[in-house]
Structure formats: C-alpha cells, structure tokens
C-alpha positions in Angstrom: 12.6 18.0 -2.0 10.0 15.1 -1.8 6.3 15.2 -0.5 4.9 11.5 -0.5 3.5 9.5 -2.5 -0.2 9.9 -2.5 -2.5 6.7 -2.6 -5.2 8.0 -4.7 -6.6 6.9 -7.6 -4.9 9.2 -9.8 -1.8 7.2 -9.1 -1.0 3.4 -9.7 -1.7 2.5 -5.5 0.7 0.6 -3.2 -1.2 -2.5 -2.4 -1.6 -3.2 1.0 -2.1 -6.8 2.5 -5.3 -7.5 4.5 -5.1 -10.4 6.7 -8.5 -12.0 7.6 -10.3 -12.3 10.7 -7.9 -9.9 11.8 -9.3 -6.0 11.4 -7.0 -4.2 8.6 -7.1 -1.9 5.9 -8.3 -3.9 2.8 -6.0 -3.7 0.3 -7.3 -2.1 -3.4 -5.5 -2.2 -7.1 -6.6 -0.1 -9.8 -5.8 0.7 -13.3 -3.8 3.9 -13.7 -5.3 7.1 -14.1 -3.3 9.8 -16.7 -0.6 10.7 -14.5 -0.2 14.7 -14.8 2.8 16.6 -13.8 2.9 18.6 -10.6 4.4 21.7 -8.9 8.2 20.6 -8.5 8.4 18.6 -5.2 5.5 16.8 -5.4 5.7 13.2 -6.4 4.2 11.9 -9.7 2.9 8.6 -8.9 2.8 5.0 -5.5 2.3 1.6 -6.3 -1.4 -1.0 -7.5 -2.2 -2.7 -4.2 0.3 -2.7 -7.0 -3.8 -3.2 -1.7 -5.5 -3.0 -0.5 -5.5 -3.5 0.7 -3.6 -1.6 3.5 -2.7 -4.2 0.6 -1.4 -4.2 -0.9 1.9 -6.1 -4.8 0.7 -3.9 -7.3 2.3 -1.4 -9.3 4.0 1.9 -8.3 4.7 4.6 -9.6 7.3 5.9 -7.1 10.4 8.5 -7.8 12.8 8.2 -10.1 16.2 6.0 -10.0 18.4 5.2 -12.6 18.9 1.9 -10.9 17.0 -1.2 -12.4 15.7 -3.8 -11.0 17.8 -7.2 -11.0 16.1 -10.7 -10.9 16.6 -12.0 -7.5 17.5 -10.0 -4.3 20.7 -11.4 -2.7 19.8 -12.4 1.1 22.4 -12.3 4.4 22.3 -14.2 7.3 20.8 -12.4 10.7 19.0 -12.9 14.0 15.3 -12.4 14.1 14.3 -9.9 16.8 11.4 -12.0 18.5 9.1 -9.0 20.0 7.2 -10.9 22.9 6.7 -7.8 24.7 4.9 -5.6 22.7 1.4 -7.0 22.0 -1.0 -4.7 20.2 -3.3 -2.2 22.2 -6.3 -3.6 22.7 -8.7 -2.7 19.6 -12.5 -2.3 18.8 -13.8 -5.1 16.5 -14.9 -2.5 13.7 -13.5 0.2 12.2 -13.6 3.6 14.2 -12.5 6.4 11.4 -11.0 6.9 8.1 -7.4 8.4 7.9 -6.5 11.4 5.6 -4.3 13.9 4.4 -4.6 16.8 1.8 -1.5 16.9 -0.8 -2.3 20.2 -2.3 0.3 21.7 0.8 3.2 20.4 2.3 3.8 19.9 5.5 -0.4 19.4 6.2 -1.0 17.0 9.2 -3.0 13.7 9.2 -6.7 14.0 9.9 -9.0 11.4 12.1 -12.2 11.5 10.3 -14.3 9.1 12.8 -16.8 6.9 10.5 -20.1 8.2 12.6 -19.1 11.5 10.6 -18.8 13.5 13.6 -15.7 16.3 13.6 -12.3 15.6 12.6 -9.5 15.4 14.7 -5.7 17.1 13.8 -3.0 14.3 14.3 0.2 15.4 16.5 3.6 14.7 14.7 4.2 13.0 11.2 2.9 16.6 10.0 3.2 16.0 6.4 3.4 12.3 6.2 2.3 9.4 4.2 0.3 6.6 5.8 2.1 3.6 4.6 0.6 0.8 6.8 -2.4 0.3 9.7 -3.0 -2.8 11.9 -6.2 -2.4 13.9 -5.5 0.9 16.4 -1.8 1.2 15.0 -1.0 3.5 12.4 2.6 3.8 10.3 3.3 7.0 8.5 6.6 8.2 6.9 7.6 12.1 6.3 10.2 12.9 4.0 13.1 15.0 3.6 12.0 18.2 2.5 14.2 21.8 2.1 13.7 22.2 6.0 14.1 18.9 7.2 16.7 16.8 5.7 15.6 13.0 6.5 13.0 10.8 6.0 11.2 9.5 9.0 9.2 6.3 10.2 6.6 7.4 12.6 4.2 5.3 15.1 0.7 5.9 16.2 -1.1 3.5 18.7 -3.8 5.5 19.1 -5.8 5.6 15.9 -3.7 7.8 14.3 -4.4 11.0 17.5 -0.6 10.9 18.1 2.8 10.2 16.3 5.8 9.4 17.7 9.3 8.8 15.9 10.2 5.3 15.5 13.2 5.7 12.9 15.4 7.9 11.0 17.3 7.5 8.3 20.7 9.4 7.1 20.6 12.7 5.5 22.1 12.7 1.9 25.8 12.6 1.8 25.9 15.7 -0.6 24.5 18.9 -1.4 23.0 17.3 -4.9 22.4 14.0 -2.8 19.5 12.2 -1.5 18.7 11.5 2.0 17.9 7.5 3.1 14.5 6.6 1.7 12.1 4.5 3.2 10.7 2.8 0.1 7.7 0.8 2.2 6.9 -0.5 5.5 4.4 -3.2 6.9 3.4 -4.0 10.2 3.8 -7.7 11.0 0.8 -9.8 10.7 0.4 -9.9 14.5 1.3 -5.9 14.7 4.2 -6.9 16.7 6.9 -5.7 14.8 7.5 -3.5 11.7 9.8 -4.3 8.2 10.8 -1.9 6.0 13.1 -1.2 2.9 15.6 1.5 3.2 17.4 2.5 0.4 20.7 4.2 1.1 21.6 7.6 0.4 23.5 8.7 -2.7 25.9 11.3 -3.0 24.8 13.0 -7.3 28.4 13.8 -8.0 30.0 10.4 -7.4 31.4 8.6 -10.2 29.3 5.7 -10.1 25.7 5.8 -8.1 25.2 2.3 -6.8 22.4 2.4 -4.1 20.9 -0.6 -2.4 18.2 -1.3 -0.6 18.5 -3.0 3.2 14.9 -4.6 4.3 15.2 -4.0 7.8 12.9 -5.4 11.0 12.3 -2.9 14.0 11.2 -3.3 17.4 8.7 -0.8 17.9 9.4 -0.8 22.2 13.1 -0.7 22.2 13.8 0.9 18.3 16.3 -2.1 17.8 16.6 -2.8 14.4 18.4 -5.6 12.7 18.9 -5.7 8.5 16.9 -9.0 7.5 18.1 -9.1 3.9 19.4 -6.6 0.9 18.5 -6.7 -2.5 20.1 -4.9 -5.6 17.0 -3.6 -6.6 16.6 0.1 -5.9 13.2 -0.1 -5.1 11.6 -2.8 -2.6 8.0 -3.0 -2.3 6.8 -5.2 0.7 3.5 -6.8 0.3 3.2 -8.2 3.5 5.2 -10.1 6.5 3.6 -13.2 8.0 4.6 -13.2 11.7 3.3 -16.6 11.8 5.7 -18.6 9.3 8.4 -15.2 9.9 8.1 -14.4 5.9 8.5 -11.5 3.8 6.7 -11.0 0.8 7.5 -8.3 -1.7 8.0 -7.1 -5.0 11.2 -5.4 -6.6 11.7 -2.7 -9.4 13.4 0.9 -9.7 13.0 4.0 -7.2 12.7 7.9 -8.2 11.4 6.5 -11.6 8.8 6.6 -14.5 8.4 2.7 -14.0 6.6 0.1 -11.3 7.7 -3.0 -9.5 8.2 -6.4 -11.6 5.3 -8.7 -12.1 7.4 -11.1 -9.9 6.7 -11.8 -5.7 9.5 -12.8 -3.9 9.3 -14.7 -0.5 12.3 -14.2 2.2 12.0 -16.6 4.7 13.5 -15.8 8.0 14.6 -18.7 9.3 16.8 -20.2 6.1 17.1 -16.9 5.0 16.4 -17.8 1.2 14.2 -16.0 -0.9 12.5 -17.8 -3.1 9.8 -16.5 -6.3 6.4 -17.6 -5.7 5.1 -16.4 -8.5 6.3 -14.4 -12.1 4.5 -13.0 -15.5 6.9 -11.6 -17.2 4.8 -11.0 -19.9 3.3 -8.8 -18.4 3.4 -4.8 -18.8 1.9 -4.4 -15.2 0.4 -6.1 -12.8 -1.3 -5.8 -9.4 -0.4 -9.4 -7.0 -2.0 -10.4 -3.8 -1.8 -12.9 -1.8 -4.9 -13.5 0.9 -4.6 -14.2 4.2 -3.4 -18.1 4.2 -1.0 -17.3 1.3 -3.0 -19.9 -0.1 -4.1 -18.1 -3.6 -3.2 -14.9 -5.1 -5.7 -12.4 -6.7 -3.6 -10.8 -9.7 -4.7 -8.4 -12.0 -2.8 -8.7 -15.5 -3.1 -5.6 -18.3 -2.4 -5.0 -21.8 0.8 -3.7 -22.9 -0.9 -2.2 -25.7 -0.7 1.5 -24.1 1.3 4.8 -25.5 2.1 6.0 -21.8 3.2 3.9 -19.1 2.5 0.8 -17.5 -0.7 -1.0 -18.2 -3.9 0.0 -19.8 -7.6 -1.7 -20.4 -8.7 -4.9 -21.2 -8.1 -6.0 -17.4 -8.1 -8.8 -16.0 -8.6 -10.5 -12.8 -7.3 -13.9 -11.9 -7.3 -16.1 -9.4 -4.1 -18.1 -8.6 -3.8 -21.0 -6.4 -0.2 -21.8 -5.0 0.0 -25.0 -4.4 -1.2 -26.0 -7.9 -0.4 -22.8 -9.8 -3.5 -23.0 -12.0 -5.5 -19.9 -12.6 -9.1 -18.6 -13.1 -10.7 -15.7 -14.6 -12.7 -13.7 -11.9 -13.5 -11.0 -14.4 -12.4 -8.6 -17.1 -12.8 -5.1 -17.6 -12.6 -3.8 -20.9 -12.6 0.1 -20.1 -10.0 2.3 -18.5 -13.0 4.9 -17.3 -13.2 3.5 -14.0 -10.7 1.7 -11.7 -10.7 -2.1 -11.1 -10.2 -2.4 -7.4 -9.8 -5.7 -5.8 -8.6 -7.6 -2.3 -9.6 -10.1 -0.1 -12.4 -9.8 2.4 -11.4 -8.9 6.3 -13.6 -11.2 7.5 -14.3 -14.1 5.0 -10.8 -13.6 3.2 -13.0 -14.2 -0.2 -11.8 -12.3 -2.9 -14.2 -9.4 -3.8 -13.6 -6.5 -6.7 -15.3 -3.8 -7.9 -17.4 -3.4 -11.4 -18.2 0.3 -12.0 -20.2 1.1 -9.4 -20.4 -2.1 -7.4 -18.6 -4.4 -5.2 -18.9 -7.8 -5.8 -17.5 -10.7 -3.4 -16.9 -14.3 -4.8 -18.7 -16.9 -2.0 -16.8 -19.7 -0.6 -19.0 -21.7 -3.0 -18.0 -19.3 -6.2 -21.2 -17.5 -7.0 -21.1 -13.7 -7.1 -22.4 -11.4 -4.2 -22.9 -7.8 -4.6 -22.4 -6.9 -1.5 -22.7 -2.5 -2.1 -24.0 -0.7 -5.3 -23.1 2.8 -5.4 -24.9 6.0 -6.5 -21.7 6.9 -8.4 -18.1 5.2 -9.7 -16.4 3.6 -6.6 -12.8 5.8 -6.8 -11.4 4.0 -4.1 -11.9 1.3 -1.4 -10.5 1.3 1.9 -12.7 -2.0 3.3 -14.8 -4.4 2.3 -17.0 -7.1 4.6 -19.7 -8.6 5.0 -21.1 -6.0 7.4 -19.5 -2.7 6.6 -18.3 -0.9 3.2 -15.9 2.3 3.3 -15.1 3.5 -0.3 -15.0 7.0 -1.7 -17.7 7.5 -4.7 -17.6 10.1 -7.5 -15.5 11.0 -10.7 -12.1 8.9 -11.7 -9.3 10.2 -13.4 -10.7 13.9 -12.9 -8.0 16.4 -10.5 -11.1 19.0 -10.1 -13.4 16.4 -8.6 -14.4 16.5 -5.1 -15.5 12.8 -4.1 -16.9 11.8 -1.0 -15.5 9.1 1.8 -19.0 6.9 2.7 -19.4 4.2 5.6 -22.2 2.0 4.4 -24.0 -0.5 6.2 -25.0 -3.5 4.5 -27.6 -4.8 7.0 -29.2 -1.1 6.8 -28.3 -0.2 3.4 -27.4 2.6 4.7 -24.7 5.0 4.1 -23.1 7.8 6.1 -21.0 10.7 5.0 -18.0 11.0 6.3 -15.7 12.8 4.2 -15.1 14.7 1.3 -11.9 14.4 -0.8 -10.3 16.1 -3.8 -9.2 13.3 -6.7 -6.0 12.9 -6.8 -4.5 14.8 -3.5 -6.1 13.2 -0.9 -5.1 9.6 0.6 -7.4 7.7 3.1 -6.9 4.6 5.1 -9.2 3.1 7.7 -8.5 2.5 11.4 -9.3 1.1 14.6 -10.0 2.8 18.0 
C-alpha cells in the first residue's frame, strides 16, 4: 500500500526540532527538488524541517487526502500523563552513528552506520520503517501498512537504533478500499520522557462522506498508556516539537495523502489550559520551512517565491530570523538558485542559527558575524548535525536520482573528515544518534 516517506533531499523534508545543549538530530529545510513519480506504493514526497533538524515545521509533501486544512485545530480537555519513571538511558555526549535505510525495497531494515566508519550493523524490528524522531540513544521509527501487514506501527529503540520494539498500533482500515490509522508524525518530548504523535483515523473509500480527523495523542513509552491531548480538523498534523518543560506542543497543519504541504502557520497547544494558540502565520506565503530554537525564543523561517509552475515553493529563498516576543524579523540570507538546497537549524550546542550556502555551512555568532564552520569538497545534500566540534552532512549531486553521495563525519578541530557512508539521492534517509 504505503512505504514511508523518505527524508532525502529529493523530497520537501519534515523538519525536526533540535533542542540545545541537549544532543539531537539537528533539524535541516531545503528547497524542493523535482519530485518524480515512483513505482506504485512508494510515496512521492515528507515535509521542510518543513528540521532539522530531527527538526524539524517545514513543508511536506506527504500522501494524498482530499481533506484540507482548516484554520485552527479545535482542542479537548485531558489529563497529562506525567512520566517520572522513565528517564532516558544514559547517553554518550557525541554522536555514535548515522541512521539509514534504502527505499529502493520494501520491507529493507534500518542500518547503524557507527561515525568511526567501521561495519554496519542490521536493526531488529521496524524492518521497513521510517525514522521519524531521535533523542540522544532513543530512536522512533514507524512502518506502515503494506499488502501483508495491514497497520501502521510506532516502534521504540533505546539502544541506538540495534533493537526495535512495538510501542503502538493503530486500526486497520475499516474496508477493503480503506485506509488503515496513519501516524502522520511523532516527537519525543524535549526531556525524551514521553512521545506525541498525530493519528489520523481510518477511512472506509466507499462511505458517503470521508471525514477523517486527526487525534494528537501522548504515550508513555514504559506502560503504552496513551491519552488523546487534542484533535484538529486538519487531516494532516505535523509536530515540530513538544517542550516537556512548559508541557507545549508545537506543530503545523495541512492535508494528508496529497500533492500539497503544511500551512505557513505554527500552532502552540498548551497542556495545561489546553488552548492552542498561533505563534506565528505568513499566509502569503507559497511555502515555508518554521523553526523554533531551543528557548522558543526566535524562529528561523525560510519564505519562497510563489512564482513556480509545479508545486510549492521555488528560488529566490530566503532566510529570516524571527524573534517572538517582538515579532520583528531579519534577513540571514537569500539564495537565488534552486541548484542546491538551503538547509538550515539551530546549533546543538550553541542553539545559534547556522545554514548552508552551496557548499558551506555557516553559523551566525552570538555577536552576529558569520562563521564557516565546514566547507565541502562538493554540494552539502543534506545535514544531519551541526556544532561547534563535529559536522555530519552527506556531500555530492542534488536533485540527481542516479547519484551516489557520501555520509561524512568531519572534525572541525582536525579538519578532518571520515567516510562513513554512501547513499543513493533520493532513496536513502539518515539520521544521527547516540550510543
């Protein structure tokens, strides 16, 4: 039926929040790539990071829906589960390995490629799976229904992604010409204590009317106890990231099984008044990659031209920076090409806002000057984190499905880089974890 979506560069890319000093994936946005049609049951095209960044608002290109998106999600009273007994295994300080998985089959598992670029390791369970989520050792993937199996899954790992075990299960569809649950995202809490998710209902094709919503949901990851924190209209709910520290959800909305990408609107559900509020909206905008860093202080957002014949945004690009409290904004930089992606996210260890210009990655200082901080032998495809210390990134051709690109760890002391993987455009997602 459905192979996930792939986080590559050839689609729009889910952005992925990265909360500094805390290790994570650091989230990434880029423009999108032609999107090219694939063998039936693959999946056109995930949302920018719309990060990366791990992070990441954005835009997504996810499956198709004829739902649209409505305005504002409506909200329901609940009890918060408070997890107290489920703190994170303890965790290196640096990254350990880079996660994969090849979309040219289905059903392929995830691979451990350890940064040191010593031999890959096979994951057991979530054998086909999309890694939607990683907070330091702890790895989310989700698997979905398929002609053999007929649900979608959430699955855990706290071991660097070695092992997989189920955490949840949605309904299988309520028809032959149905559609199982789908898990449309899912985010570890900022403490990697707990786990939200959007689930949007299965639909049954021959109904008279197809109303499907979707049900943002909190799980305990010890005793699978979930409770529903909140349902919007919307069939598609992208979360961005949940703050365990002021209990807050931050995510985007738009359609599901469609051609289109989330509105250029972030939405904030609060827990404990359970309102949802909009913290911030462009809807001028054709598409649009929003991130908040870790103090939900500012907001990197990337705004495009509407100007485009296919979908979403296209070139010039450019990269703001948006501070809550006052709302004003500044121009970090603007790209004027669509040959190479414009990644961008906040620094895991600093939290300064850093993006990429062809082949280099440039962080903005505390003080705002520029810092290239990595300059690649060849176009940066994709970046999977960024500090001060320690670049992961694949180089090599954009926007090319024949290219094989290569994963690097590089050093910034050292300058030097280290091989660690090697990854066809287009098919092949990474992440970076903890050991």
């Amino acid at each position: 039926m459905e192979e996930p979506q792939a986080e590559s560069p050839e689609q729009t890319p889910l952005v992925e929040q990265n909360s500094a000093p805390q290790p994570e994936v650091t989230p990434q946005v880029m423009p999108p790539a032609p999107v090219r049609k694939r063998k039936t049951g693959w999946i056109l095209a995930l949302i920018v990071m719309i990060a990366a960044a791990a992070g990441a608002g954005g835009w997504w290109f996810a499956k198709k829906d004829s739902k649209k998106a409505t305005d504002t999600p409506k909200t329901t009273q609940t009890t918060v589960i408070k997890n107290t007994n489920m703190p994170a295994k303890t965790a290196t300080q640096s990254p350990y390995a880079v996660l994969s998985r090849d979309y040219n089959k289905e059903g392929t598992p995830i691979m451990v490629n350890p940064l040191d670029g010593s031999a890959a390791i096979t994951a057991k369970g979530a054998e086909g799976g999309s890694v939607t989520d990683v907070y330091k050792n702890q790895v989310l993937a989700r698997t979905p229904s398929t002609t053999t199996v007929a649900t979608e899954s959430l699955w855990l790992s706290q071991d660097s992604g070695k092992t997989f075990t189920q955490l949840f299960t949605g309904s299988a569809a309520a028809s032959k010409d149905g559609s199982a649950d789908q898990i449309t995202s899912a985010k570890f809490s900022t403490d990697g204590k707990s786990v939200v998710f959007g689930l949007l209902q299965s639909k049954n094709i021959n109904a008279t009317t197809v109303s499907r919503k979707n049900t943002i949901k909190m799980i305990d990851p010890v005793t699978k106890a979930t409770k529903d924190l909140f349902m919007s209209e919307s069939a598609g709910v992208f979360i961005t990231k949940f703050d365990a520290t002021t209990e807050k959800v931050y995510f985007r909305t738009g359609c599901y099984d469609c051609d289109g990408g989330p509105t250029p609107t972030l939405y904030v559900y609060d827990i404990a008044t359970v309102a949802t509020t909009v913290l911030y909206d462009d809807k001028t905008l054709a598409a649009s990659g929003i991130l908040p860093n870790s103090t939900n202080t500012k907001l990197a957002i990337l705004k495009a031209s509407d100007k485009c014949s296919g979908l979403g945004g296209c070139a010039p690009y450019t990269l703001e920076e948006y501070d809550v409290a006052s709302k004003a904004s500044k121009v970090i930089y603007t790209q004027l090409s669509d040959s190479t992606p414009l990644l961008f996210g906040f620094q895991s260890d600093t939290d300064n806002l850093y993006y990429t210009k062809d082949t280099s990655v440039i962080s903005i200082t505390s003080d705002g000057t520029s810092l290239t901080l990595y300059t690649a032998p060849k176009t940066i495809v994709t970046l999977d984190y960024v500090s001060a210390e320690r670049i992961v990134a694949a180089i090599g051709s954009y926007g090319d499905s024949k290219a094989v690109n290569k994963v690097v760890n590089y050093d910034v002391a050292t300058k030097k880089s280290t091989d660690v993987l090697q990854v066809s455009s287009g098919v092949q997602e990474t992440k970076v974890v903890w050991r």
